[in-house]
C-alpha positions in Angstrom: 1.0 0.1 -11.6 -0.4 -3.5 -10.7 -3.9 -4.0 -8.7 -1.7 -5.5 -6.2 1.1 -3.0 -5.6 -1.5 -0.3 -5.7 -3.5 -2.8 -2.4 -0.1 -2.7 -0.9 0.7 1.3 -1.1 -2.6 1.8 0.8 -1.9 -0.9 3.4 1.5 0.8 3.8 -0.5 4.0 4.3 -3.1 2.8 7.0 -0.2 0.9 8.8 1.7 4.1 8.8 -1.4 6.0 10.2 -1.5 3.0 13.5 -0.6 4.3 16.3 1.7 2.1 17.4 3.6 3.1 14.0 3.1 6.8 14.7 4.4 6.5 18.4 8.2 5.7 16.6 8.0 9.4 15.2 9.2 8.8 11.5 8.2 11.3 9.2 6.3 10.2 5.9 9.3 11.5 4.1 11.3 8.6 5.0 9.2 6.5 3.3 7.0 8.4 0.9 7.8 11.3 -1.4 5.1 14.4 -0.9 2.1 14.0 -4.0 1.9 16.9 -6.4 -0.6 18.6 -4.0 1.7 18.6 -1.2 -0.1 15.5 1.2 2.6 13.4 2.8 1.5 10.3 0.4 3.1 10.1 -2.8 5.2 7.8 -4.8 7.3 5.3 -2.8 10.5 6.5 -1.5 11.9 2.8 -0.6 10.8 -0.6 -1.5 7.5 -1.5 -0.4 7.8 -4.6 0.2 10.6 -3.7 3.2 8.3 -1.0 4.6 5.8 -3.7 4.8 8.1 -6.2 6.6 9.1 -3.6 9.3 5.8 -2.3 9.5 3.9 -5.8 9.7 6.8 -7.0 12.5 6.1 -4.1 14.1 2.6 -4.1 14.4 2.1 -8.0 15.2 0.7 -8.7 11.8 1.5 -11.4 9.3 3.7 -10.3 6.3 2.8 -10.5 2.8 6.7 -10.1 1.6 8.9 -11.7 4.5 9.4 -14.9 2.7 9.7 -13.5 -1.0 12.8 -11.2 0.4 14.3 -14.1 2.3 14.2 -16.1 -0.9 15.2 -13.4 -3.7 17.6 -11.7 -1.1 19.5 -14.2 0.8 17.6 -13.6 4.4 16.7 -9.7 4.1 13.1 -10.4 4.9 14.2 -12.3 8.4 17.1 -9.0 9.0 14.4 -6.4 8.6 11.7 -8.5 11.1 15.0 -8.5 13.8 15.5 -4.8 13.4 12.3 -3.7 13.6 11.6 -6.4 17.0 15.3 -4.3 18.3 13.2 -1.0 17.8 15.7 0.0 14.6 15.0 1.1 11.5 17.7 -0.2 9.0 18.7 1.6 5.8 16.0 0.3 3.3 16.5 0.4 -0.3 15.8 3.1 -2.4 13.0 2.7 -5.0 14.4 2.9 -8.4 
């Protein structure tokens, strides 16, 4: 795994952890699947760099991946940014 998907996982998981993301009531399971211990934080259930998008339009942060996914996916990054502002959470795609 690249230093810089690792720095994203663990900005996914602070962001998840805000309170402002925690007040929407998603479970980590949506996004994560459970580690081998059990802990709600183990390998990516859904594309990171869409969890980031929702999350970073959520919390009034910049995004790291709006622009890539607009370019390599005709506009996604600018749909997910409008769902999240409309308080939805569109189907995001599945890690493969």
């Amino acid at each position: 795994m690249s230093e810089s998907r690792e720095s994203l996982e663990e900005k996914l998981i602070r962001w998840y952890r805000h309170e402002t993301i925690q007040g929407r009531n998603w479970a980590p399971r949506l996004f994560w699947l459970p580690d081998d211990r059990g802990g709600p934080f183990g390998t990516m259930r859904v594309d990171a760099c869409e969890l980031e998008v929702i999350f970073a339009t959520i919390l009034g942060e910049a995004s790291e991946c709006r622009e890539r996914l607009d370019l390599e996916q005709n506009g996604r990054g600018t749909f997910l940014a409008a769902n999240a502002r409309r308080h939805e959470l569109p189907l995001l795609t599945r890690k493969s």
